[in-house]
C-alpha positions in Angstrom: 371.2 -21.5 73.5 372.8 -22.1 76.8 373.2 -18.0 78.3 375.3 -18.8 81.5 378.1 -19.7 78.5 377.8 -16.5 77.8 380.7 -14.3 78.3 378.0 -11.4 79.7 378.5 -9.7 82.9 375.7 -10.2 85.9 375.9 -6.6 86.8 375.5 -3.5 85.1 378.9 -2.6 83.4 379.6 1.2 82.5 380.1 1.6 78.2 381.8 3.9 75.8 379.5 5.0 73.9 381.6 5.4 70.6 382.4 1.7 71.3 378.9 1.3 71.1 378.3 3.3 67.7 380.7 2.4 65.5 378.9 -0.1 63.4 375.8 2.0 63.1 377.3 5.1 63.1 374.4 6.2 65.8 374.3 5.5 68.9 369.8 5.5 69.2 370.5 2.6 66.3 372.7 0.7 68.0 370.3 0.9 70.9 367.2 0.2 69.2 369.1 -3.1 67.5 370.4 -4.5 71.0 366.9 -3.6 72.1 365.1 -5.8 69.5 367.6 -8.4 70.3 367.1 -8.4 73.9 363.2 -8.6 73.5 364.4 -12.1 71.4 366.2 -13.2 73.9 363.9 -12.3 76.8 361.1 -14.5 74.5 363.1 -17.2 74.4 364.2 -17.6 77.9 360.7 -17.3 79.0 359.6 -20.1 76.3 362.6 -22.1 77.6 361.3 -21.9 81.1 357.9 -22.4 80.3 358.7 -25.5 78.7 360.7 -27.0 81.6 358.3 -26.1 84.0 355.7 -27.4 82.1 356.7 -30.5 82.9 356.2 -30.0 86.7 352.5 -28.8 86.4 349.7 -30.5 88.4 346.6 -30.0 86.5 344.5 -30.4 91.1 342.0 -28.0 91.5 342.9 -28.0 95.3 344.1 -24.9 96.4 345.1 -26.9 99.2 347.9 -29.2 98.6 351.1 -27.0 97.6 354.1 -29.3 96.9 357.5 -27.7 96.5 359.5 -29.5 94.0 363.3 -29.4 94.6 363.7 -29.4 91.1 361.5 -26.7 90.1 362.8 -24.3 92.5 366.7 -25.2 91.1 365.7 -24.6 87.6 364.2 -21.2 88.6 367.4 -20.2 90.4 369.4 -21.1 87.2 367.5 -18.2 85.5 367.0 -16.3 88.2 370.9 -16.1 88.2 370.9 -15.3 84.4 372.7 -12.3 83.5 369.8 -9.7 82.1 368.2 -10.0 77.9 369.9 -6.4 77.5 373.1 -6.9 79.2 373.1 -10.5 76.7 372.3 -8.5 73.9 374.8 -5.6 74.4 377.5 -8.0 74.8 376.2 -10.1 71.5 376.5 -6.6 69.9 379.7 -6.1 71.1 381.2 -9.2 70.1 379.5 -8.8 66.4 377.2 -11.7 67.0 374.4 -9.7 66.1 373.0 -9.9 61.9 371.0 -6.6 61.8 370.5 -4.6 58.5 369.2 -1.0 57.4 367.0 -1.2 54.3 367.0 2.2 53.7 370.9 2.4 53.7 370.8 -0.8 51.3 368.2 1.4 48.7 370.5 4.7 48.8 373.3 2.5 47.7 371.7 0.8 44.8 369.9 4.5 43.5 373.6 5.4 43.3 
């Protein structure tokens, strides 16, 4: 998933908090769901990182040679400038991007 498409902010952006709960109906639900979904997101930019990195690894076991690779240090500066997994996840949430269900919810309604 490419996250600088994302229509997130960089900074920290000031929300309503009804805004925030009117899908849950709770606002410490609606935070505990975009927390979940930024620990997702957090995973799978650090796999995504991992992986293109990986590719720049030198397996020397001189502590001596250091080599700065001008595309390493670009491809940490793309994520580096990555708006943060809970400011992503917030604005997932916002836009309804985010599946999430409440299984207790789901066996009130079929006991009735």
């Amino acid at each position: 998933m490419d996250y600088k498409k994302s229509k997130a902010p960089v900074n920290t952006v000031t929300r309503n908090i009804m805004d925030l709960c009117e899908d849950t109906g709770n606002i410490y639900e609606s935070v505990a769901i975009i927390g979940k979904r930024a620990n997702q997101i957090s995973l799978q930019i650090k796999d995504d990182l991992s992986k293109k990195l990986a590719e720049f690894a030198s397996y020397n076991d001189s502590l001596e040679e250091v080599f700065e690779n001008r595309e390493q240090i670009e491809i940490s500066r793309y994520y580096e400038k990555l708006p943060k997994p809970s400011l992503l996840a917030t604005q997932e949430f916002i836009e309804d991007k985010v599946y999430w269900r409440d299984p207790s919810r789901e066996n009130q309604n079929q006991e009735d």
